[in-house]
N, C-alpha and C positions, 0 to 999 in steps of 0.2 A: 504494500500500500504506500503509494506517495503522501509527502507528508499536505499537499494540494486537499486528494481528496480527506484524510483522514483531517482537517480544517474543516473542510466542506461538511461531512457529516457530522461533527460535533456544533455547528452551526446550524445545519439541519435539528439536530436533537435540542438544542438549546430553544430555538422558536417553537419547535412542538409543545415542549415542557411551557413555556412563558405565554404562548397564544390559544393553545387547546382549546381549554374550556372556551375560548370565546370563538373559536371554529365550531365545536359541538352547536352552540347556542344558535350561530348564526345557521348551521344545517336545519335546527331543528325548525328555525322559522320562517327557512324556506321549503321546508317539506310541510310546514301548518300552511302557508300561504297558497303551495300548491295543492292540499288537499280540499281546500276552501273554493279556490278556483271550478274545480272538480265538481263539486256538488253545487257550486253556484249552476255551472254550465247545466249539469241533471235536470238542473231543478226548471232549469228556460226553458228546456228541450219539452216536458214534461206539461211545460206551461201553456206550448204553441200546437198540441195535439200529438207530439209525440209516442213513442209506445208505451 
């Protein structure tokens, strides 16, 4: 291992540890905002004589 990547990855691990949890957070409210979307859209479908 170069000492390049072995910086690289300790870099890498240093932002996972310090950013994580606010990666998790922001997945989680983009997978609520898509699933909102989601049932929005059902719900029009539903509205206009859909099945």
């Amino acid at each position: 291992m170069t000492t390049q990547l072995v910086s690289d990855l300790t870099t890498l691990a240093l932002m996972a540890r310090v950013f994580g949890a606010d990666i998790i957070a922001l997945l989680r409210r983009l997978a609520a905002a898509g699933v909102r979307a989601g049932v929005s859209e059902m719900n029009r479908h539903e509205r206009e004589g859909g099945r």
